[in-house]
PDB file of N, CA, C and O in Angstrom:
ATOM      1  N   UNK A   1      -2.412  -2.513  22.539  1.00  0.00           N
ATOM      2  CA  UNK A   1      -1.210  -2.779  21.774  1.00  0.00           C
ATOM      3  C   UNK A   1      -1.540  -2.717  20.284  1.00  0.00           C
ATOM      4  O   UNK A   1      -2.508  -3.327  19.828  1.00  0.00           O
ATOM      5  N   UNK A   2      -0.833  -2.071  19.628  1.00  0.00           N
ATOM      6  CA  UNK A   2      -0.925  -1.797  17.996  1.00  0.00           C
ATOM      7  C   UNK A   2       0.132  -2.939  17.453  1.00  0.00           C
ATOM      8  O   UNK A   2       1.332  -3.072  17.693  1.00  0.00           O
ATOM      9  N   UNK A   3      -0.848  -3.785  16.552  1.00  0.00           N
ATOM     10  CA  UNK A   3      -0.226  -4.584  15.651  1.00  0.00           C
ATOM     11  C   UNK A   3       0.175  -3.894  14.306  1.00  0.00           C
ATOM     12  O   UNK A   3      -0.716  -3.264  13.735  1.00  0.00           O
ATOM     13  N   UNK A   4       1.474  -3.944  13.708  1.00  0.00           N
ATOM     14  CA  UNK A   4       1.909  -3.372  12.625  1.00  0.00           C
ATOM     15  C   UNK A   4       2.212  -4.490  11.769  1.00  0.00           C
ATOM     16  O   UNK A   4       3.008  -5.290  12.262  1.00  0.00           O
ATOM     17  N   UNK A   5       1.737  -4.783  10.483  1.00  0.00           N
ATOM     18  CA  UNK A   5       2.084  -5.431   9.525  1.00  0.00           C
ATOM     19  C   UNK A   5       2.798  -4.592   8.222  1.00  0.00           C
ATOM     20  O   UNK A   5       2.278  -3.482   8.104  1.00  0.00           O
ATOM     21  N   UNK A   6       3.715  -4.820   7.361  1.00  0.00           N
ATOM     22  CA  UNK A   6       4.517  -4.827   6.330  1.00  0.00           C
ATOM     23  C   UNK A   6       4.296  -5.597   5.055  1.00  0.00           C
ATOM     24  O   UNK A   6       4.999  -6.605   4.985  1.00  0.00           O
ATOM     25  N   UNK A   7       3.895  -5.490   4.538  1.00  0.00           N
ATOM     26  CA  UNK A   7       3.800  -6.165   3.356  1.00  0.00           C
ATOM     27  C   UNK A   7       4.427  -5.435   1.899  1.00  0.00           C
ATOM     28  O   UNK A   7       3.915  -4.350   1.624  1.00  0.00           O
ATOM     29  N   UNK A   8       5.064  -5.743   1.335  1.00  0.00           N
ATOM     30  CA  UNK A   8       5.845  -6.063   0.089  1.00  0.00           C
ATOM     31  C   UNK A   8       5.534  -5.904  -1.134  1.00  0.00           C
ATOM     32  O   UNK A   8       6.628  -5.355  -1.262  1.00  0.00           O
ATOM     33  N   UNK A   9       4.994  -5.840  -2.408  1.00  0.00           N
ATOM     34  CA  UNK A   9       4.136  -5.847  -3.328  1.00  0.00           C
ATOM     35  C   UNK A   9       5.305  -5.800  -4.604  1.00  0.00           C
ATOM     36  O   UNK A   9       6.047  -4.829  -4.459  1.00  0.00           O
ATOM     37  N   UNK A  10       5.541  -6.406  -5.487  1.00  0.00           N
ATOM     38  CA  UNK A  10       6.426  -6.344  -6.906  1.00  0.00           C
ATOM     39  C   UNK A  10       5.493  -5.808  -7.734  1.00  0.00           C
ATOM     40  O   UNK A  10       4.303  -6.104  -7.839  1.00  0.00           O
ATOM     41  N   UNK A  11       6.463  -4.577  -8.609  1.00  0.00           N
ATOM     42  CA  UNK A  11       5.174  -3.817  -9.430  1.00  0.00           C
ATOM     43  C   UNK A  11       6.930  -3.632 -10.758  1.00  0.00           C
ATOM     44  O   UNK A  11       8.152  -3.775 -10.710  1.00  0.00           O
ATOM     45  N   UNK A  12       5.594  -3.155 -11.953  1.00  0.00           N
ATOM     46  CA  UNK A  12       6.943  -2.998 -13.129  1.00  0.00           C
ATOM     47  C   UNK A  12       7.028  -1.646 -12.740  1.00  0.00           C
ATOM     48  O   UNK A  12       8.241  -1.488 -12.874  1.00  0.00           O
ATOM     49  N   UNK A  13       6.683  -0.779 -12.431  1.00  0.00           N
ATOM     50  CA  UNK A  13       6.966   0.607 -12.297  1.00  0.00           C
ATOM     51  C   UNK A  13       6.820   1.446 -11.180  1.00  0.00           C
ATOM     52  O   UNK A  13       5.820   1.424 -10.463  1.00  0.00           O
ATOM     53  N   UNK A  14       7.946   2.306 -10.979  1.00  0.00           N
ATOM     54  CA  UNK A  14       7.317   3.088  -9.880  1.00  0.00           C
ATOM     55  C   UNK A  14       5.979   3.718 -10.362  1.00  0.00           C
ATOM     56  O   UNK A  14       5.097   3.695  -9.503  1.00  0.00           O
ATOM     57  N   UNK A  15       5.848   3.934 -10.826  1.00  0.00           N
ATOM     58  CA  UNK A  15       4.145   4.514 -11.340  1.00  0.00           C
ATOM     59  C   UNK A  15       3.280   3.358 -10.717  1.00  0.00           C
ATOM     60  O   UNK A  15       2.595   3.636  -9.733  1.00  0.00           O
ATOM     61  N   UNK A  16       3.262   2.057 -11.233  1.00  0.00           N
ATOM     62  CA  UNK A  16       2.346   1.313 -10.909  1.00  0.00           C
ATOM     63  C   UNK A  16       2.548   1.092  -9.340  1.00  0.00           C
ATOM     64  O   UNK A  16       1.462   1.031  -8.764  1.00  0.00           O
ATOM     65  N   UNK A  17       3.495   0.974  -8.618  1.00  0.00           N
ATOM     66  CA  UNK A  17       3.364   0.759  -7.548  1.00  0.00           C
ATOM     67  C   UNK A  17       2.768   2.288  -6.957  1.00  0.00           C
ATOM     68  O   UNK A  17       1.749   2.094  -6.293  1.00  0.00           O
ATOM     69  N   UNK A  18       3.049   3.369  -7.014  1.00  0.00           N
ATOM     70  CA  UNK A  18       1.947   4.482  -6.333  1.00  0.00           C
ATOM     71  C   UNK A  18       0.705   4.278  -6.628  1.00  0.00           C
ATOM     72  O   UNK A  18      -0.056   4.551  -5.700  1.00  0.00           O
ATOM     73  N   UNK A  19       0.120   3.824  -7.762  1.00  0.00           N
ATOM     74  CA  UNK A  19      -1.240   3.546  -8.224  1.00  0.00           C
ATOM     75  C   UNK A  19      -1.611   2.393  -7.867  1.00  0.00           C
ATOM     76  O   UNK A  19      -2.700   2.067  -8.341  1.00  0.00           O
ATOM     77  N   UNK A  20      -0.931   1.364  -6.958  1.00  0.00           N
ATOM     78  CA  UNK A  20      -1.943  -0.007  -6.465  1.00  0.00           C
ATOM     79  C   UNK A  20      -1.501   1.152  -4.531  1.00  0.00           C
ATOM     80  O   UNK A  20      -2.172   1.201  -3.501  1.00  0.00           O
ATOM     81  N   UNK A  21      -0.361   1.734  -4.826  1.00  0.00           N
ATOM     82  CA  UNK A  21      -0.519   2.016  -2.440  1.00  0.00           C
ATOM     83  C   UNK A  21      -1.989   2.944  -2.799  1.00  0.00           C
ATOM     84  O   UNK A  21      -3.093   2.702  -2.312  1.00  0.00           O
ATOM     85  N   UNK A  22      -1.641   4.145  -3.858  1.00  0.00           N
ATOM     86  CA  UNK A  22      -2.811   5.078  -3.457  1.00  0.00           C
ATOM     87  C   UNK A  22      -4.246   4.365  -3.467  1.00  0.00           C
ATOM     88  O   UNK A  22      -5.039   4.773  -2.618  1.00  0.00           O
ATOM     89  N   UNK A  23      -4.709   3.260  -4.406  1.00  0.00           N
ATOM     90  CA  UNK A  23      -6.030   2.360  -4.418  1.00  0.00           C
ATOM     91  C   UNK A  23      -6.161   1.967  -3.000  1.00  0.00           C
ATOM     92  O   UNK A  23      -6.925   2.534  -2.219  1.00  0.00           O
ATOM     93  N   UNK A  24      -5.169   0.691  -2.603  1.00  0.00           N
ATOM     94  CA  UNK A  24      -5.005   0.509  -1.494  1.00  0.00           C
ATOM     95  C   UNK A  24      -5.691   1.069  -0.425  1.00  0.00           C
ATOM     96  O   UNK A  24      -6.614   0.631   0.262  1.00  0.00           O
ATOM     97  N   UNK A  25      -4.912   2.395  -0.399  1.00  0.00           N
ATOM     98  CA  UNK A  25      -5.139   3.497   0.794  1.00  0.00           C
ATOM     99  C   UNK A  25      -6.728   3.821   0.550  1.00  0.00           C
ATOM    100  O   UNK A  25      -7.641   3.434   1.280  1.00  0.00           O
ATOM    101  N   UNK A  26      -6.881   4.740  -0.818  1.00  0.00           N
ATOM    102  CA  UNK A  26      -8.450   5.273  -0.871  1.00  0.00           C
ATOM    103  C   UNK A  26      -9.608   4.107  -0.312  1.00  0.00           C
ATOM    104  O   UNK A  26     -10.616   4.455   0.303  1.00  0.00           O
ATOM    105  N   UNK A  27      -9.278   2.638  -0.639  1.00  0.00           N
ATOM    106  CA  UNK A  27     -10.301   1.931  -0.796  1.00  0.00           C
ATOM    107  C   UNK A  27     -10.285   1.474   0.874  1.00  0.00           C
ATOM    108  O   UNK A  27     -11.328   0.943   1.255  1.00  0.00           O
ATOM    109  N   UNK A  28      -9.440   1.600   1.662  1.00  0.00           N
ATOM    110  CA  UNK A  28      -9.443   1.506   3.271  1.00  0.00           C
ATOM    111  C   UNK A  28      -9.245  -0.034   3.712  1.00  0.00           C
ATOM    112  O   UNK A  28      -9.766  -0.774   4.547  1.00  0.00           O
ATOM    113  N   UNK A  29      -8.128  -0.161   2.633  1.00  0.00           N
ATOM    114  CA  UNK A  29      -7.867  -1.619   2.941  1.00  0.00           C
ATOM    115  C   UNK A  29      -6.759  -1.643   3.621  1.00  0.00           C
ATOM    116  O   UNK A  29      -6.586  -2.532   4.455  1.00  0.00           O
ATOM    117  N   UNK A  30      -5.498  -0.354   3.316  1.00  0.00           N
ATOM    118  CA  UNK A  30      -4.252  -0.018   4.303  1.00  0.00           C
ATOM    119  C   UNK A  30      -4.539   1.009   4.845  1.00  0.00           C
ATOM    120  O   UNK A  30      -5.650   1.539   4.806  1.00  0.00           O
ATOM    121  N   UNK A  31      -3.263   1.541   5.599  1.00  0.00           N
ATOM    122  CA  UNK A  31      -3.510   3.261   6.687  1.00  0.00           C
ATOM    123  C   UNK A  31      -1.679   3.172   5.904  1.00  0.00           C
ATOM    124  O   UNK A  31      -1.060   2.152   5.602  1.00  0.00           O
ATOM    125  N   UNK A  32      -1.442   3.952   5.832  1.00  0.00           N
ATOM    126  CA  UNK A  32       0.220   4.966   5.475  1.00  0.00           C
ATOM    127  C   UNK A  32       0.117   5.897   6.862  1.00  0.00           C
ATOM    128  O   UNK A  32      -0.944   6.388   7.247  1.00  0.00           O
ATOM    129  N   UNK A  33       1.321   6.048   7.506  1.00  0.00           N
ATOM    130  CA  UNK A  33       1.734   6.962   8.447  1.00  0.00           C
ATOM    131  C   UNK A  33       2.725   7.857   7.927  1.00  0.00           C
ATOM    132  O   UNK A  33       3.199   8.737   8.645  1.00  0.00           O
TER     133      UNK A  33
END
């Protein structure tokens, strides 16, 4: 069974929010489908 979590994040910019998912992602702390 695959557990899926969601989490939320407040950012001032769409810029900054692609630049904390893409960190996120590179650093293998999330997965994006």
């Amino acid at each position: 069974m695959t557990k899926t979590i969601v989490i939320f994040v407040t950012a001032s910019s769409t810029e900054e929010a692609r630049k904390i998912g893409q960190t996120l992602v590179e650093e293998g702390k999330v997965a994006c489908c």
